[in-house]
C-alpha positions in Angstrom: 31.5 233.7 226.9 32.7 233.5 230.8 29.6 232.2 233.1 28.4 234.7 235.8 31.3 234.9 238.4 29.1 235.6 242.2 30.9 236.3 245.3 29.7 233.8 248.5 30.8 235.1 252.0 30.9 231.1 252.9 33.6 228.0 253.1 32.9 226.4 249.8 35.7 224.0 250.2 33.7 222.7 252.7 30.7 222.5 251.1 32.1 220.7 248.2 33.3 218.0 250.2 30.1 217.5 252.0 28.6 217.6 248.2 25.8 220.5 250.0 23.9 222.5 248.3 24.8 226.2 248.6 22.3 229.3 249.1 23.5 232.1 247.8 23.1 235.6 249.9 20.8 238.3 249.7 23.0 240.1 247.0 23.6 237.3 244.9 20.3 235.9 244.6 19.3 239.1 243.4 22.3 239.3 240.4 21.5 235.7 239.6 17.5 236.1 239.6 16.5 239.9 238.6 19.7 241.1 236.9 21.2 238.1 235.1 17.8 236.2 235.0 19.4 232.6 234.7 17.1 229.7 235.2 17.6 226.4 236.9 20.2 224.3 234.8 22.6 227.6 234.1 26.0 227.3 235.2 28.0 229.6 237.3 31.2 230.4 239.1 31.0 231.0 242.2 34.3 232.1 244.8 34.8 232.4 248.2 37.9 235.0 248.8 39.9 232.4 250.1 41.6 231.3 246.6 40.1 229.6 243.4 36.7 229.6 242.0 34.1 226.8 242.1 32.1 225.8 239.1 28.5 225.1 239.8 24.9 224.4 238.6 21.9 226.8 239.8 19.2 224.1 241.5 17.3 226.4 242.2 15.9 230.0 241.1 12.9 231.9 242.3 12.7 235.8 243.9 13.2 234.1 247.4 15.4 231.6 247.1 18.8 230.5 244.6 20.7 227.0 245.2 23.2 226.0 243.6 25.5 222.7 243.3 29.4 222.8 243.6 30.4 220.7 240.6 34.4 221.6 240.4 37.2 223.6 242.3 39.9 225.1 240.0 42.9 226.4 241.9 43.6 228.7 239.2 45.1 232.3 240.6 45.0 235.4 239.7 46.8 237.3 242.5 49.5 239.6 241.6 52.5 238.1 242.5 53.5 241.6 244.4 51.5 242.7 247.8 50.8 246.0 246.7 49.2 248.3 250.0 47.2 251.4 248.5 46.9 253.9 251.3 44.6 256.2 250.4 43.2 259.6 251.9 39.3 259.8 251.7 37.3 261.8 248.5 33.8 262.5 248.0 31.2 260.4 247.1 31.8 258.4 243.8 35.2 259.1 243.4 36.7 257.2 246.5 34.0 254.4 244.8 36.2 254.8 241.5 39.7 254.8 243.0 38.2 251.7 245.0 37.2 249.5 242.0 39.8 250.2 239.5 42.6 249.6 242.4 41.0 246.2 242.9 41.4 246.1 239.8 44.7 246.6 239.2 45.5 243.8 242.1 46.4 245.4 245.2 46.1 243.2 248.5 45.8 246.2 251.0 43.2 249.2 250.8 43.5 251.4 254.0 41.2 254.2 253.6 42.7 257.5 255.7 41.6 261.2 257.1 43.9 263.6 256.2 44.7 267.4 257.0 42.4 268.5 253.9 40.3 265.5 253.5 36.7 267.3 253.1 34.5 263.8 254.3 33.9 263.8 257.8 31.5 261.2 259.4 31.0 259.8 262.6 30.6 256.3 264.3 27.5 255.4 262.6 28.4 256.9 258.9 31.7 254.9 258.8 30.3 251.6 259.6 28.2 252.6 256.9 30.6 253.5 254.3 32.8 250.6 255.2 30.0 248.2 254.5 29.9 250.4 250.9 33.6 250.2 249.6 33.5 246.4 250.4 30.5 246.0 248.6 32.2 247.9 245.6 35.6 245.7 246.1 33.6 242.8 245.9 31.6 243.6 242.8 35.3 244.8 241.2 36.4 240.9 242.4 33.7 239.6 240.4 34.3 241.9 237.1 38.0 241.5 237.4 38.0 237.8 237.6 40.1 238.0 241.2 39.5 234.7 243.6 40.4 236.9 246.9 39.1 239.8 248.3 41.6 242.9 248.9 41.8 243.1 252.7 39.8 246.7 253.3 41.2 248.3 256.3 39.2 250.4 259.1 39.2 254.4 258.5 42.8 255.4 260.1 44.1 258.7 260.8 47.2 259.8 258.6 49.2 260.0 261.9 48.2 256.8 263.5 49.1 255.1 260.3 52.2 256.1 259.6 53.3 255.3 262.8 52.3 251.4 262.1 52.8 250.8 258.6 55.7 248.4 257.9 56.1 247.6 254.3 59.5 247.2 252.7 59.0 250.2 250.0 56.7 252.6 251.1 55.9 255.7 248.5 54.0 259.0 248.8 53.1 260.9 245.8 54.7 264.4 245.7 54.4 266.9 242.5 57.1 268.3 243.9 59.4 265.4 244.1 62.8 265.1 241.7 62.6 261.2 242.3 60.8 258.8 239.9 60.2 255.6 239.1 63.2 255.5 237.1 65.4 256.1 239.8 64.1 253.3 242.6 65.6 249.6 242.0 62.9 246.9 242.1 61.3 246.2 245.7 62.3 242.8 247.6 59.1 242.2 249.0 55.8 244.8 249.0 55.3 248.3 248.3 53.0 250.6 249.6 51.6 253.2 247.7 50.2 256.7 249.7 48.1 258.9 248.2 46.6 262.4 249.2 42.6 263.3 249.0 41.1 265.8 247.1 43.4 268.9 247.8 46.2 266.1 248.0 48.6 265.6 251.7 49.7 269.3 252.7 53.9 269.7 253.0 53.7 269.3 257.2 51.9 265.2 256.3 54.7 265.0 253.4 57.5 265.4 255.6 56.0 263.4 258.3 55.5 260.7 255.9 59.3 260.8 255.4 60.2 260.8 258.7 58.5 257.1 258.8 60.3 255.8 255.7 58.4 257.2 253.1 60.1 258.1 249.8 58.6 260.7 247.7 58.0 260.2 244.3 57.0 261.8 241.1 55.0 260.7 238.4 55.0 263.7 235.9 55.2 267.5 235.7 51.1 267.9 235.7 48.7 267.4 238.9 46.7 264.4 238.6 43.2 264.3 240.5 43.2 262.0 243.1 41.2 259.1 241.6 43.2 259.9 239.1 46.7 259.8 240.8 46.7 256.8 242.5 45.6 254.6 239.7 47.9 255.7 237.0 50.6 254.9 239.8 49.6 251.7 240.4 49.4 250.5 236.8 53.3 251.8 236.7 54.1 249.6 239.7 52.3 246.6 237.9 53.9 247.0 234.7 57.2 247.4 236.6 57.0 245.2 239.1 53.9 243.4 239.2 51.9 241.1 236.3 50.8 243.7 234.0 
């Protein structure tokens, strides 16, 4: 059995070569004391985001306060080899939470969360800070699961026009039922690809064709509709078994 792996928003390189004690955060002392319910002695693995994971003792363990000593570094990696970008248009409530975790999952680098034509979630200045502070909270609890040393890079909510206009991957991709094209048909990409998906509703024909006016090709993944935590995930785990580590 694999020991506890906890997230640290903290240099632990550093700490390891100053042989320091490190106190975890808020959220992990509360997975390592009231869910996991370890004791002094248990050992951990803790990560940073920045690459490898740190084996470690817990020093300490109480409702206030968990310490714990770095005892090892293992560079061990488990980035995909292929800097996949999801961009993805914005869904209600748990399902942008799904599409979220299982695309951390599946190894992408980039998540850029966008408003679209027919995205149904509108919030204001105060709401997105909010939901920002959410989704990484779900990418980093999908790290942890998943056994991944860094952190997807989560992007700020972008308008589907402002980020067209900026994105510069080498393959760039936007799902279309009504696209002849499929993964058959591309040859392998040289560098990244980026993957666009619609929201609930899905990108209307006007956002399509804009999207191929910026490089985008359109691409089909079968003759039925896929919901959209649906669609972007099953299109992912084509583009890691084609291209990627699956």
């Amino acid at each position: 059995m694999r020991n506890p792996r906890i997230y640290i928003d903290q240099d632990l390189n550093q700490a390891l070569e100053q042989d320091s004690l490190i106190t975890l955060d808020e959220n992990g002392q509360r997975h390592v004391a009231q869910v996991l319910r370890l004791k002094a002695g248990a050992v951990v693995t803790l990560f940073d985001g920045r690459g490898g994971e740190y084996q470690a003792t817990l020093t300490q363990v109480s409702r206030h306060s968990v310490c714990a000593h770095l005892d090892s570094f293992d560079v061990h990696s488990r980035q995909s080899p292929l800097a996949i970008t999801l961009a993805q248009g914005i869904s209600r409530g748990d399902k942008m939470d799904y599409t979220l975790q299982k695309a951390t999952e599946l190894g992408v680098h980039h998540i850029v969360p966008l408003t679209t034509e027919r995205c149904g979630v509108h919030l204001n200045e105060e709401r997105r800070h909010k939901r920002q502070r959410h989704w990484q909270g779900i990418i980093t609890a999908a790290c942890q699961q998943s056994g991944r040393d860094r952190l997807p890079q989560l992007q700020p909510i972008n308008p589907l026009t402002q980020w067209l206009a900026q994105s510069n991957t080498p393959m760039k991709l936007v799902l279309d039922p009504e696209a002849h094209q499929t993964f058959r048909d591309l040859k392998p990409p040289e560098a990244g690809v980026e993957l666009l998906i619609g929201p609930e509703g899905g990108l209307d024909a006007d956002e399509i064709k804009l999207a191929q006016r910026h490089g985008y090709q359109t691409i089909s993944i079968g003759p039925r509709i896929l919901r959209t935590e649906t669609a972007g995930i099953a299109t992912l785990a084509i583009i890691q078994t084609l291209w990627g580590d699956i």
